[in-house]
RODRENRO-524821 format. One record per residue (C-alpha): residue number from 1; x, y, z; chain; residue in one letter. Coordinates in nm, 3 decimals, padded with zeros to 5 digits. Example, Ala and Ser with C-alpha at 12.3 -4.5 7.8 and 13.67 -1.06 7.14 Angstrom:
2
<pt 1 <01.230 -00.450 00.780> A A>
<pt 2 <01.367 -00.106 00.714> A S>
//
This chain:
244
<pt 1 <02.150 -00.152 -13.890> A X>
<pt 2 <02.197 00.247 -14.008> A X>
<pt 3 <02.545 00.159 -14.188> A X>
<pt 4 <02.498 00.492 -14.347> A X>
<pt 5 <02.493 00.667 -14.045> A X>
<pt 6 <02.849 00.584 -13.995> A X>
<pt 7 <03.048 00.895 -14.046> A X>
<pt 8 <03.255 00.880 -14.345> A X>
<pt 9 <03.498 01.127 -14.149> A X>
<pt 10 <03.571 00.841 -13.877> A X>
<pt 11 <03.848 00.571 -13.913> A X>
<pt 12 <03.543 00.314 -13.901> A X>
<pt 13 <03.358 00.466 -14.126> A X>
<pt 14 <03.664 00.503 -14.375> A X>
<pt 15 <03.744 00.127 -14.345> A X>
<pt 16 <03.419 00.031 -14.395> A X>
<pt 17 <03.356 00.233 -14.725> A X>
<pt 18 <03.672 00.130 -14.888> A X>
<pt 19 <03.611 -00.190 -15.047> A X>
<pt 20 <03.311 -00.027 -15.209> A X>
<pt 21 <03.489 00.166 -15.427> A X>
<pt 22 <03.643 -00.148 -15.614> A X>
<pt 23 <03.258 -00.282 -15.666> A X>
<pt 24 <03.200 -00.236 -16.097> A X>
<pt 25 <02.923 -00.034 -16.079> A X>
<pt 26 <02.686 -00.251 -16.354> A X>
<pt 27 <02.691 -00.496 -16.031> A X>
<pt 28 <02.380 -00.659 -15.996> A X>
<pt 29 <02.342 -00.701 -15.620> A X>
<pt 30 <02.038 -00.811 -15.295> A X>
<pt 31 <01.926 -00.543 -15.116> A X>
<pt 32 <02.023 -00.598 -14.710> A X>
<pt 33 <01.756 -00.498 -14.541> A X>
<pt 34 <01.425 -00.353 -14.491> A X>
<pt 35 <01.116 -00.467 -14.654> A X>
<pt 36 <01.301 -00.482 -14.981> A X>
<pt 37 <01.558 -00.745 -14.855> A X>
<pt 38 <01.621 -00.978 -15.155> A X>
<pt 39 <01.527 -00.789 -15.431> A X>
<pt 40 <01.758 -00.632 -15.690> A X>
<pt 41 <01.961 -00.322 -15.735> A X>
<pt 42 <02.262 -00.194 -15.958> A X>
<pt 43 <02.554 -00.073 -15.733> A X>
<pt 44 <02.653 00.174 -15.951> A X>
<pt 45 <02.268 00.371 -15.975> A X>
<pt 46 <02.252 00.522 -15.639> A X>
<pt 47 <02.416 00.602 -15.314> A X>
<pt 48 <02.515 00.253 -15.164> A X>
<pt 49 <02.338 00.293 -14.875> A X>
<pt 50 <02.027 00.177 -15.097> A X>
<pt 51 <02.166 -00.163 -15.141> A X>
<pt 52 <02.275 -00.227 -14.768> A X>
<pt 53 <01.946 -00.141 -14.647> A X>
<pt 54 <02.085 00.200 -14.505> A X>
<pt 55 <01.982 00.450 -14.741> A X>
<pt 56 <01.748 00.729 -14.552> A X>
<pt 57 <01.698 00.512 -14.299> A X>
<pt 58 <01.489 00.660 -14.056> A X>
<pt 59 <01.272 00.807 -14.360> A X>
<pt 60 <01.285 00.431 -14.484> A X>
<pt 61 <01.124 00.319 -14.163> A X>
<pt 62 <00.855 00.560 -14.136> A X>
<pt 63 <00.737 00.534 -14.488> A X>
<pt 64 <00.708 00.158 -14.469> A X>
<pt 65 <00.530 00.224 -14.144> A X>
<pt 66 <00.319 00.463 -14.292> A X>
<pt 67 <00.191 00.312 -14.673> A X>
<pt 68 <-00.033 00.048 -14.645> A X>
<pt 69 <-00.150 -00.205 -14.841> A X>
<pt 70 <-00.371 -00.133 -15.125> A X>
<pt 71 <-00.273 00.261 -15.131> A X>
<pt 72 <-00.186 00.462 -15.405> A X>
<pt 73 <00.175 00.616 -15.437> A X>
<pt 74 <00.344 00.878 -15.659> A X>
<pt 75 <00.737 00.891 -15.582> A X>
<pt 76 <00.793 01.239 -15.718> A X>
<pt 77 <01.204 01.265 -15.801> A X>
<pt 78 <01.166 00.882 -15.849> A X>
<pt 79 <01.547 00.913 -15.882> A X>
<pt 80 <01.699 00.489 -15.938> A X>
<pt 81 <01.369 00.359 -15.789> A X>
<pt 82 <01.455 00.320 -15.380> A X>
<pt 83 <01.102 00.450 -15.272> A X>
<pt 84 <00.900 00.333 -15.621> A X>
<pt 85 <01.040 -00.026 -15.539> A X>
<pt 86 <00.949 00.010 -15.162> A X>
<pt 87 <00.586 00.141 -15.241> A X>
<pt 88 <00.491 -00.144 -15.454> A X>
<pt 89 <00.593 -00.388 -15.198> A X>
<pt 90 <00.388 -00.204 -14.969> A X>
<pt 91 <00.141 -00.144 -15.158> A X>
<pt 92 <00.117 -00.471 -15.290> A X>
<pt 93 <-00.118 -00.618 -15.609> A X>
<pt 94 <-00.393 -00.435 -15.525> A X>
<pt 95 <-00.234 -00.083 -15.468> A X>
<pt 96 <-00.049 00.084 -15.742> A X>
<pt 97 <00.268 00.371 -15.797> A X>
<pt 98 <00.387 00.662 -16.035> A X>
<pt 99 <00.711 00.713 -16.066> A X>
<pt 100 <00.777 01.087 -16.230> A X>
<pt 101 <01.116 01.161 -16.303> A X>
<pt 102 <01.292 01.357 -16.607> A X>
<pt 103 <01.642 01.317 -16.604> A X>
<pt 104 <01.740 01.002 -16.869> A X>
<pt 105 <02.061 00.880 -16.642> A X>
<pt 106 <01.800 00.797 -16.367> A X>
<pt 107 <01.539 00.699 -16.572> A X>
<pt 108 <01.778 00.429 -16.745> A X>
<pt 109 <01.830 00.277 -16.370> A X>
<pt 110 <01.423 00.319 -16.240> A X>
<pt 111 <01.351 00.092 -16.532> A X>
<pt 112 <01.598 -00.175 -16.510> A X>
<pt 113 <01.525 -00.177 -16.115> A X>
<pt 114 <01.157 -00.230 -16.216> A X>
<pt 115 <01.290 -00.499 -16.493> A X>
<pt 116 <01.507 -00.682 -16.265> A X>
<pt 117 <01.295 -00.751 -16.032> A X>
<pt 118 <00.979 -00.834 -16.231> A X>
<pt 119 <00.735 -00.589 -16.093> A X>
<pt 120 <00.421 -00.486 -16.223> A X>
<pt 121 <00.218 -00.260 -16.012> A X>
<pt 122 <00.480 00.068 -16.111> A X>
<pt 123 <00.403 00.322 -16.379> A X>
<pt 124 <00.711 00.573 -16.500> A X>
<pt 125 <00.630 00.911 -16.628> A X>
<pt 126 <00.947 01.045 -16.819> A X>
<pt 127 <00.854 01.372 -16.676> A X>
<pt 128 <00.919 01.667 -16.398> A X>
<pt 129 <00.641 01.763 -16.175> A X>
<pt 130 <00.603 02.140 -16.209> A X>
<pt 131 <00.360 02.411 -16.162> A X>
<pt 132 <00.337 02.457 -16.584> A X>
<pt 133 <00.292 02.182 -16.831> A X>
<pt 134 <00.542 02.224 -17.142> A X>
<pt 135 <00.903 02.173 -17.140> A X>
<pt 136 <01.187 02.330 -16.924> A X>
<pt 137 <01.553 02.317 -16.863> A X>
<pt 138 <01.696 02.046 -16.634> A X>
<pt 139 <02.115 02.063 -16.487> A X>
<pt 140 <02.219 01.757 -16.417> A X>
<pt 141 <02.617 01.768 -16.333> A X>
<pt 142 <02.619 01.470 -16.037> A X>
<pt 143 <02.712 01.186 -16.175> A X>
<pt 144 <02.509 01.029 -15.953> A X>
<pt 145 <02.205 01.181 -16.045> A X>
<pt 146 <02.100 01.286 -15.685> A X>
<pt 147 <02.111 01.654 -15.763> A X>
<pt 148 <01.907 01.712 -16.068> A X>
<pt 149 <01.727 01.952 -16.095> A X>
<pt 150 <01.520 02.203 -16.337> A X>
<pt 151 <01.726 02.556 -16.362> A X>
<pt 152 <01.759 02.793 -16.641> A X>
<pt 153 <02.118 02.661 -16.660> A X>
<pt 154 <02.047 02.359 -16.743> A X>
<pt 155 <02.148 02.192 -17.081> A X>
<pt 156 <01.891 01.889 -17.115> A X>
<pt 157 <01.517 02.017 -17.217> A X>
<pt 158 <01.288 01.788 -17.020> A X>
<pt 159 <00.873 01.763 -16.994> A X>
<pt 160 <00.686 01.929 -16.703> A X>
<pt 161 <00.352 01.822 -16.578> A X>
<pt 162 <00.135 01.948 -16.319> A X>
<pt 163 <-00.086 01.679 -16.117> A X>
<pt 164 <-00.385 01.851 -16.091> A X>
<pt 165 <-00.375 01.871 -16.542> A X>
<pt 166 <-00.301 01.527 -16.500> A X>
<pt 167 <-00.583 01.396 -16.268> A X>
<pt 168 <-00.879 01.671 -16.481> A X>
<pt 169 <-00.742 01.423 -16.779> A X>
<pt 170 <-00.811 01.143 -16.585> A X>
<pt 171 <-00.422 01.006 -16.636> A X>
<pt 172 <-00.311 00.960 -16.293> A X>
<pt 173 <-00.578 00.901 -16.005> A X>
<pt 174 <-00.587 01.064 -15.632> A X>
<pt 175 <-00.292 00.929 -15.401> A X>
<pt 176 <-00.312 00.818 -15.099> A X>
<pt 177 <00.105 00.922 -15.046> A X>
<pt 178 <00.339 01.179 -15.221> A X>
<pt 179 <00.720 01.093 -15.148> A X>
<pt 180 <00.871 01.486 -15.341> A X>
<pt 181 <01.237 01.506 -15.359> A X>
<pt 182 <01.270 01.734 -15.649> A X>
<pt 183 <01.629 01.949 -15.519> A X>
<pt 184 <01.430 02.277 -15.490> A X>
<pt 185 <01.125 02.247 -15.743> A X>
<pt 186 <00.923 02.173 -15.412> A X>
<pt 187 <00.657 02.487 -15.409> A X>
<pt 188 <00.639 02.411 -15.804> A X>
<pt 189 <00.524 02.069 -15.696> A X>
<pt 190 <00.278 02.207 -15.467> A X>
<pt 191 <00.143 02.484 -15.642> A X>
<pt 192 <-00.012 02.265 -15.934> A X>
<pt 193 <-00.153 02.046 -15.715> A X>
<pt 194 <-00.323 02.322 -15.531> A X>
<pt 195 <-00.710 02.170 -15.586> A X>
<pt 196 <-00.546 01.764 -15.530> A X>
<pt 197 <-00.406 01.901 -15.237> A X>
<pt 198 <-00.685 02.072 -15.072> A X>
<pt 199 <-00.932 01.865 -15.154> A X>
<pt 200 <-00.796 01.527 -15.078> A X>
<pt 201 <-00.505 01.565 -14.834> A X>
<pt 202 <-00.241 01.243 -14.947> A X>
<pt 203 <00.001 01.235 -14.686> A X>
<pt 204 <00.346 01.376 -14.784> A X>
<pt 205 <00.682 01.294 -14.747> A X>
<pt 206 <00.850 01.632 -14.829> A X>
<pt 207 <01.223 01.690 -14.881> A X>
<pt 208 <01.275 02.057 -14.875> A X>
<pt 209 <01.603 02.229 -15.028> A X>
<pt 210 <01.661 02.581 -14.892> A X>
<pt 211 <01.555 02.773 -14.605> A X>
<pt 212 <01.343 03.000 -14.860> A X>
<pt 213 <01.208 02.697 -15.041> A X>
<pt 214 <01.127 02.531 -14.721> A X>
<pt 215 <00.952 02.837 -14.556> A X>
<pt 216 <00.711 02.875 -14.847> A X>
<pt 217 <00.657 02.501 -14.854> A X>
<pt 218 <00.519 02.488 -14.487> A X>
<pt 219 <00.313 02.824 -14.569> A X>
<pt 220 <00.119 02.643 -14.831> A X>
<pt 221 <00.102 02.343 -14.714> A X>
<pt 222 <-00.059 02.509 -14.380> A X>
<pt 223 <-00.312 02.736 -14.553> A X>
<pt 224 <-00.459 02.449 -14.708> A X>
<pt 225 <-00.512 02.223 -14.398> A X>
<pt 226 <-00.182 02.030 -14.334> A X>
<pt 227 <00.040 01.960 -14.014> A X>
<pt 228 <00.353 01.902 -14.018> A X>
<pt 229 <00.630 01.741 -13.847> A X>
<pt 230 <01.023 01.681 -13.875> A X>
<pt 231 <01.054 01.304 -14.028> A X>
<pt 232 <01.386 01.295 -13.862> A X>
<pt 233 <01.451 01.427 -13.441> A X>
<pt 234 <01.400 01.820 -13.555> A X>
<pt 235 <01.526 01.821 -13.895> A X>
<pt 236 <01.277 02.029 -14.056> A X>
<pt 237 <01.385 01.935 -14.395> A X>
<pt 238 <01.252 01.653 -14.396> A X>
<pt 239 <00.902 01.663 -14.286> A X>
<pt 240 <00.619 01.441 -14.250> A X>
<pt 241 <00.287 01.618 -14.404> A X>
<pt 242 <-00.101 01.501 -14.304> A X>
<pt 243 <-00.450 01.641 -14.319> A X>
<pt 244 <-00.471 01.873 -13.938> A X>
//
């Protein structure tokens, strides 16, 4: 059930959201539903909808219709751990995901997730995927973390990494699925992993921010071979990325 969906602006969705706010948010709860029903998550890490089940839920559904057993995963904007939890399940013992994510709010709640619920098939790098390895300003101001993001107003200096440095080094190996929700770094993600990319074609889920970020996404994505397709009716935000 798409609880999320629910419109916060309806009387429904009102009553239904209200208790939630009295919830401490160090609550250790079971996830609802999906394919992580039963395992752990801390209320106060993430939008809610990730403990009902709810959270992105049509994304939710493809990508565990999508990742299959034995695959490789890197959850790019790992964020709490929604979609580095999901892969491993997915994925299973055989398969294995990267988590990247810089900001240390998030990476305080990715870890305990991982903790909690005793897995062992997830690696976290404490770092942002970019298109330069070194360092680089991140803004974090949402208390929730969702928004984080590098900028030149940013006040926390963070790591950057490019994936294509990372795989010539042999410290990360080709993936079979890229989940990138990185708030507008998107092209940066691309761009150095221009020769991963081309070469190999993992299947992305791509969140977009921007009409000008988004446009130059799908430009680069389609000069090097992909198709896309809106993950969500024609929401081209959110879009579904495979070898043509």
């Amino acid at each position: 059930m798409n609880l999320s969906g629910i419109s916060r602006n309806i009387v429904l969705g009102k009553i239904l959201r209200y208790p939630l706010r009295f919830i401490p948010p160090e609550t250790i709860v079971r996830i609802l539903q999906g394919r992580l029903t039963g395992k752990k998550w801390i209320i106060g890490s993430c939008d809610h909808g990730c403990w009902l089940g709810s959270y992105e839920y049509k994304k939710r559904i493809l990508f565990e219709t999508i990742v299959r057993e034995g695959g490789i995963v890197f959850d790019i904007g790992a964020h709490a751990g929604f979609y580095s939890l999901l892969a491993s399940i997915l994925v299973g013992p055989q398969g294995k995901v990267f988590s990247f994510e810089p900001n240390s709010r998030n990476l305080y709640y990715l870890k305990r997730h991982i903790q909690l619920n005793k897995i062992n098939n997830v690696s976290v790098l404490e770092a942002a995927v970019s298109d330069h390895d070194g360092y680089a300003y991140f803004s974090n101001d949402d208390p929730t973390g969702l928004t984080g993001r590098l900028s030149l107003k940013g006040r926390a200096l963070v790591k950057t990494v490019t994936l294509d440095k990372l795989y010539s080094e042999k410290k990360i190996p080709i993936p079979d699925y890229m989940k990138i929700d990185v708030e507008g770094g998107e092209l940066s993600v691309l761009s150095g992993a221009r020769t991963m990319l081309s070469r190999f074609h993992p299947t992305l889920f791509l969140s977009t921010h921007g009409e000008a970020v988004h446009n130059q996404c799908c430009d680069f994505l389609k000069s090097i071979g992909y198709e896309l397709k809106p993950i969500v009716g024609t929401d081209m935000d959110e879009l579904l990325c495979y070898k043509s």
